[in-house]
N, C-alpha and C positions, 0 to 999 in steps of 0.2 A: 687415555683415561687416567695411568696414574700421575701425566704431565698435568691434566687438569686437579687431580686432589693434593697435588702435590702445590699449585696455585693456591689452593684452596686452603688449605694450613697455611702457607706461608700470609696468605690473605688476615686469617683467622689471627694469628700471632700477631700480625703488626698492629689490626687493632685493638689486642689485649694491652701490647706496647702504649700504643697511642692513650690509652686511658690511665695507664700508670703516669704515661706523663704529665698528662692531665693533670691529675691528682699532685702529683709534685710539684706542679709549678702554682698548684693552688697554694700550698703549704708555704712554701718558699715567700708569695708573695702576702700572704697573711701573718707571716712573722715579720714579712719586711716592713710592712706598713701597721705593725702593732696591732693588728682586731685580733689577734688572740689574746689581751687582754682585756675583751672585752667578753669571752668565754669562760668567766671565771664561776668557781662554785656558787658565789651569793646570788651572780646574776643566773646562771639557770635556776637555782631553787626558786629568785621569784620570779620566772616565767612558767615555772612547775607551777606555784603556788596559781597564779594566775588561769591559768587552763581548770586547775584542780577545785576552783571558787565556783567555779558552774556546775560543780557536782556531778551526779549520775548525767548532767547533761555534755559534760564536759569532751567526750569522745563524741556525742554527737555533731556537737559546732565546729569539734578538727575535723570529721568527715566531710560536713557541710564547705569548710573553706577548702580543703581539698579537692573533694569535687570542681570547684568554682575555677580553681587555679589551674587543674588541670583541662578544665573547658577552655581557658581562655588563654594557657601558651604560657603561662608561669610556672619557673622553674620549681620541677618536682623533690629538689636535694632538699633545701633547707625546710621545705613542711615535711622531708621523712623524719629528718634529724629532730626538728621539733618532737614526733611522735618520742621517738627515744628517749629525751630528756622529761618531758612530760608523763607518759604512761609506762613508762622502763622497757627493755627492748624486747620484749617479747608480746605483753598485750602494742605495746608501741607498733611492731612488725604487719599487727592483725591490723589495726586501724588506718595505718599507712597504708598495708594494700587492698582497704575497703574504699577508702576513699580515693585512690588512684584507680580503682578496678571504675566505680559509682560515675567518676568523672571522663573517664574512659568509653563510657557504657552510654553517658549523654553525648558527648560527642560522635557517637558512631550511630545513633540517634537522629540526631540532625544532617549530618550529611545523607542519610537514606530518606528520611521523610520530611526532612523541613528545609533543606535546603544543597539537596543534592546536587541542581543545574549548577549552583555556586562551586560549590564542591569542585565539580567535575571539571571547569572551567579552569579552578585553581590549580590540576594536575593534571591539566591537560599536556599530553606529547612530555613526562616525566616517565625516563627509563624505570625509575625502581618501583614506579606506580605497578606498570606493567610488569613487573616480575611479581610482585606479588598478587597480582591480581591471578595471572596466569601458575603462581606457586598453590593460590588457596583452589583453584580450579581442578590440577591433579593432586595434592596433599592434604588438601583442607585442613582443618586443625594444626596440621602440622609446621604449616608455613605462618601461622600466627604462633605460633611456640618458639620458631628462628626467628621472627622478627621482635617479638618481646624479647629475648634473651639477648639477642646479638645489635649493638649500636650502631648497624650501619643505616637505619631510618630515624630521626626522631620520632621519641614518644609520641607527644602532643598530636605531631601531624599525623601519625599510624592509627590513632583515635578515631579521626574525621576519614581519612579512607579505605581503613575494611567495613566501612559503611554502605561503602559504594562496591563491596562484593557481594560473594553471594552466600559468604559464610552465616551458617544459622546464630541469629542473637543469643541465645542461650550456651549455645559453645561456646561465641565469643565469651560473653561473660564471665563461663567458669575457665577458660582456661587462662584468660587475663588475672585472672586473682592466683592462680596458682602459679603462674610464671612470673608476676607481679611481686610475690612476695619472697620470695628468696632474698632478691635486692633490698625489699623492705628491711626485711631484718637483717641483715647486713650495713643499712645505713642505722638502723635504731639500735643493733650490737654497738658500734664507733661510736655512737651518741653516749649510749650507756655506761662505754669505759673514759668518756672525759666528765661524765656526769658524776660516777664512783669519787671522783677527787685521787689526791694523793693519801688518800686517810685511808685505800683499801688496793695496793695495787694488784693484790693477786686478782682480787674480782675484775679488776681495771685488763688486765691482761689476757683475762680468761676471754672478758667482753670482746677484744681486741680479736683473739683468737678465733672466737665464733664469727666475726661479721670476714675474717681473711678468710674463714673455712665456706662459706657462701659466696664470696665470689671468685672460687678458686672453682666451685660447682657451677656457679655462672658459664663461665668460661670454658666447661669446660661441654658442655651441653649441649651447646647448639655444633661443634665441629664432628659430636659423635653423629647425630641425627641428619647434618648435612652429607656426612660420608657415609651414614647409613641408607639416606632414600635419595641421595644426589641432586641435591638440592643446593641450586646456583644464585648468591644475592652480590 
């Protein structure tokens, strides 16, 4: 048993590893190839301004293209980031993970009523299918909380199959939104503090500090609950 949790952390750490790298080698090669000058204060203000021109309707068409994108397999970073520069990071945070819950919610949607045989076909003889099918089976809820939190399944396609379990639609719902948005704000905190400029660095740091203090709680979440109810992904 403690050889297995002992896998289990070492498991958990590498992919926390793996996503700093991630993240670094994005940085590295966006300074390398200059688009971070194309992050500049005038251009987000008038991407702000632009979101901002549709008025009270303005959060609804980012939820609306959110939804869309996350039906259809496009990457969920750069419309959270959007939230953040747009609605500031904190309503930014809500709207990102209303729209990522919205899009999440159609998708799990279709794979149970509209086009499940698909579905099923698509994941057919897929190890991690089977673990979480058989995770939501003795855990329920619980095994949708490790697999939101923890990147060892893509989003996009975890959408389309706890469709195909037997988890209740309304759990799903609320607990995608809540496990959903930590990250949000975390991605709309980082937005926030390159959106601040250099004209306010404490705010710019503070932002910085809020979106590291989310996903240090990421991270740190799913290894308690997995060594709490032994739970193997």
């Amino acid at each position: 048993m403690k050889g297995k949790e002992k896998q289990q952390t070492k498991s958990g750490k590498g992919k926390l590893i793996g996503i700093i790298a991630v993240f670094a080698i994005v940085i590295i090669l966006m300074k390398q190839f200059g688009l971070f000058e194309y992050i500049s204060i005038e251009n987000l203000q008038n991407l702000k301004n632009w979101i901002n021109s549709f008025g009270i309707m303005g959060p609804i068409i980012y939820i609306i293209l959110y939804t869309i994108a996350a039906l259809f397999f496009l990457p969920g970073l750069p419309i959270a980031l959007l939230a953040g520069f747009a609605f500031g990071p904190v309503m930014g945070a809500l709207w990102a993970a209303t729209g990522a819950t919205l899009g999440a919610t159609a998708a799990f949607l279709v794979a149970r009523y509209a086009a499940r045989g698909m579905v099923e076909k698509w994941v057919e003889g897929n190890e991690q299918f089977k673990k979480i099918d058989e995770g939501v089976e003795k855990q329920g809820w619980r095994m949708l909380m490790i697999t939101r939190l923890v990147p060892a399944f893509p989003y996009n396609v975890q959408n389309f199959v706890y469709g195909l379990t037997k988890i209740n639609l309304l759990t799903y719902i609320i607990v995608s939104f809540i496990c959903m948005l930590p990250g949000a704000a975390a991605f709309t905190f980082m937005a926030g503090s390159i959106a601040s400029g250099e004209g306010d660095m404490k705010k710019t740091f503070m932002y910085l500090a809020i979106g590291a203090i989310f996903f240090v709680i990421i991270s740190l979440i799913p290894g308690w609950i997995q060594k709490k109810k032994n739970l193997d992904l």
